[in-house]
N, C-alpha and C positions, 0 to 999 in steps of 0.2 A: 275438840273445837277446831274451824277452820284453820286458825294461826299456827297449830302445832305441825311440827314434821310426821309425814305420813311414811311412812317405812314402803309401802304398799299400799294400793286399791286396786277395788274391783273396777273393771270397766264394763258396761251392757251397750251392745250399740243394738239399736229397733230400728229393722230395717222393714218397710212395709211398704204398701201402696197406696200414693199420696195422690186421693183423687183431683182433680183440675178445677178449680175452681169451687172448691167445696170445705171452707176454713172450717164449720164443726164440726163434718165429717172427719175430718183428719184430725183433728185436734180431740177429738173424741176417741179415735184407735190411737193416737199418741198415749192418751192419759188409762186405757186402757193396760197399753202394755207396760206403760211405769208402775200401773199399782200392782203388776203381777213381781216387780222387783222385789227380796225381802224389806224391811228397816235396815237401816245401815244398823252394822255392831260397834265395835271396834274398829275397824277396818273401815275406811269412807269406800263410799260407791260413787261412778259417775254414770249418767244415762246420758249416749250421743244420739240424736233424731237427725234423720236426711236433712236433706238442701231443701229449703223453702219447704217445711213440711207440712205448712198449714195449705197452702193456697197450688204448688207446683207450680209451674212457670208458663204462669197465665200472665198477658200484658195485658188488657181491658182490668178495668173497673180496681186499679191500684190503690187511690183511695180508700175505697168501702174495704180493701183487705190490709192495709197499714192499718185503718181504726182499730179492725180488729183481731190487728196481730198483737194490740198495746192488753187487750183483755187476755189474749192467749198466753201473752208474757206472766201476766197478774197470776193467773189460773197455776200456770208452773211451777212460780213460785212460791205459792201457798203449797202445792204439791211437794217442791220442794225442803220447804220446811217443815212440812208433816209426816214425811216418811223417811227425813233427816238425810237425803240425798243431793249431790248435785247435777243438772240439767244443762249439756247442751245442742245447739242446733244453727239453724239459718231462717232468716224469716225474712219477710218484707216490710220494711220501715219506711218514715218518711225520708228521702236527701236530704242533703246539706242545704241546696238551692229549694224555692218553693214550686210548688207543683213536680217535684222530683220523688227516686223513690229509689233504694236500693236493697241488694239481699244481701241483708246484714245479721253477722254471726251473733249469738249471743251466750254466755255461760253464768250459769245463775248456781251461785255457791247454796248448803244448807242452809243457811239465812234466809234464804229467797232474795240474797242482794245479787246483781249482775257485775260481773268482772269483765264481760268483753263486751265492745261496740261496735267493732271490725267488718267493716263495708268490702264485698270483694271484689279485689283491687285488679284480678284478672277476669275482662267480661269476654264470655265464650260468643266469635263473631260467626260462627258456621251456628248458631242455634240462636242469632239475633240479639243476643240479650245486652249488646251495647248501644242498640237502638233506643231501649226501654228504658234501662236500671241505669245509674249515677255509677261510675266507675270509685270504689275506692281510693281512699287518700293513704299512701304510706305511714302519715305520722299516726291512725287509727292500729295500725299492724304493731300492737307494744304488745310487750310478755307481761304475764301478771300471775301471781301467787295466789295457790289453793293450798291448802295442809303446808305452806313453805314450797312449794313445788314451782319453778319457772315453767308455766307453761304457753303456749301459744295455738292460738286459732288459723287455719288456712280452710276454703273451700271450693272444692271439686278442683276445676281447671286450674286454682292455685298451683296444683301441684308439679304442672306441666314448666313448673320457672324454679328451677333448683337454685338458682343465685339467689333470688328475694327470698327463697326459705333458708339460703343458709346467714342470711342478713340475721333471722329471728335467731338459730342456733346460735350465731355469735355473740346474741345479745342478751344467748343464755337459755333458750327453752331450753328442754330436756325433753317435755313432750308435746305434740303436735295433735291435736284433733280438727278431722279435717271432716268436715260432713259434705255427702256429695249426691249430684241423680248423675251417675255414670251408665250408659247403655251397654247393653250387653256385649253388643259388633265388639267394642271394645274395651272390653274388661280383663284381655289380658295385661292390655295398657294398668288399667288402674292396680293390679296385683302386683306389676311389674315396678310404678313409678312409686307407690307406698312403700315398695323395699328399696327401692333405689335411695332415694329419701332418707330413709331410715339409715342403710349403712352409710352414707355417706356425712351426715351430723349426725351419726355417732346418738340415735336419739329413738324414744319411743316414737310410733307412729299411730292413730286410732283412727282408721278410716271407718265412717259409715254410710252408706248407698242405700237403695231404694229397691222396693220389686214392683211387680205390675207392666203395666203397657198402656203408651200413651201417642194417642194414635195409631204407627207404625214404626214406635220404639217400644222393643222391649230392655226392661230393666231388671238384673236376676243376682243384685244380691250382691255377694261376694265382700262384705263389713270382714274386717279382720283388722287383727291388732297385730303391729311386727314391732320386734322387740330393735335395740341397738345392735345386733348382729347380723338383724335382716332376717331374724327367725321369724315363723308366725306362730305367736301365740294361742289365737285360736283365729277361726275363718269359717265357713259353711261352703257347703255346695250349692252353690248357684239359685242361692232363696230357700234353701230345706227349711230353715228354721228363721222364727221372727227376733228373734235373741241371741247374739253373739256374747256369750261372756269369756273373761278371761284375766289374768292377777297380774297388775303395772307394778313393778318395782322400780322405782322412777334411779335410786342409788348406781344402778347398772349402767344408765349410761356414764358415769363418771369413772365405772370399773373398765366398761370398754373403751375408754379417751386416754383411760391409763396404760391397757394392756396393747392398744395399739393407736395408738398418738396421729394416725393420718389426720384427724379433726382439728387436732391442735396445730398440727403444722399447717392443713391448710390457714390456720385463723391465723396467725401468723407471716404467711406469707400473704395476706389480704392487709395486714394491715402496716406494711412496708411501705 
């Protein structure tokens, strides 16, 4: 059951190409590669989907793709509860304000119930998207429990702001799923700042990225899981495969806070 402590899971991050303006198409290779997932066993699964992976980061016609990010939501979670897995990602909702609209995370347990609502709080201003989207509110950035597990949502450019992720650390994640469209030019940034992250709150890290090319960006990949040492779990070569998988032991990070206390000391001296 969701309530119970999970010793372990599996994580699958689907990283694919998330055509522009075309929410069945994508929503359609989403639900593709999730049924290629097993049933969960024993062991729960989670499946992470890109940044906005219905729609990509189109600013025209945001209405007609919030309606139907809400049937996208529905769809997932009947998916969810059928193949006993849980599902996350970033989509396009409505704002807080009316006629607004943000790319807001979502994590939807095997219930098909949703655990996060997390508007992202950092909008990338070299790709415009503070023009368009509703900037996140801090008080949406809260930790919430899967299998007993503290975990928390960040996406993409989040990760570029270590202090706001280590706010969530301190307020307990262990794990971090961070779904992202990072481009290639600089993807050693995003291999570089998911381990940065990781060893420094002492925490699991689950980035997921995109492939494809969107007008004259390419995008090539690079989902990996890094553990609390800053190891990586498992990663691809630059889009080889559509499926990253690889085994969270969520207990590790508390073995690494033990064996080497840098995370606690910092937390401690923040909170002087």
């Amino acid at each position: 059951m969701p309530g119970e402590l999970a010793q372990s899971f599996t994580a699958a991050l689907l990283q694919f190409d998330v055509a522009l303006g075309r929410p069945e198409e994508n929503l359609a290779r989403a639900v593709a590669l999730l049924e290629q997932l097993p049933v969960a066993g024993d062991a729960p699964t989670l499946a992470v989907l890109p940044e906005v992976f219905t729609t990509n980061f189109t600013f025209h016609g945001a209405e007609e793709f919030a309606a139907h990010s809400g049937r996208a939501l529905e769809k997932l979670a009947a998916l969810a509860r059928e193949r006993e897995i849980a599902i996350a990602g970033s989509i396009i909702e409505a704002g807080r304000e009316a006629g607004r609209y943000a790319n807001r995370a979502f994590f939807i347990d095997e219930r098909g119930e949703r655990l996060c609502h997390y508007a992202k709080r950092h909008l990338i201003t070299i790709g415009h998207e503070h023009l368009f989207y509703e900037e996140g509110d801090d008080a949406e950035a809260r930790i919430f429990e899967w299998h007993a597990i503290p975990m928390a949502m960040a996406i993409c450019y989040d990760l570029r702001f270590p202090e706001w992720l280590g706010r969530l650390a301190f307020a307990g994640a262990r794990v971090f799923v961070v779904p992202a469209q990072w481009p290639r030019e600089r993807l050693a940034h995003w291999r570089t700042l998911l381990q940065a992250r990781a060893i420094e709150n002492q925490a699991f890290f689950l980035g997921c990225n995109r492939t494809g090319v969107m007008e004259n960006t390419v995008f090539a990949g690079g989902s990996a899981i890094i553990d609390p040492w800053g190891e990586i779990v498992a990663t691809d070569a630059e889009g080889a495969t559509e499926i990253v998988r690889g085994r969270v032991e969520p207990a590790l990070s508390d073995e690494v806070r033990s064996r080497l206390p840098a995370f606690n000391e910092r937390q401690a001296q923040e909170s002087k």
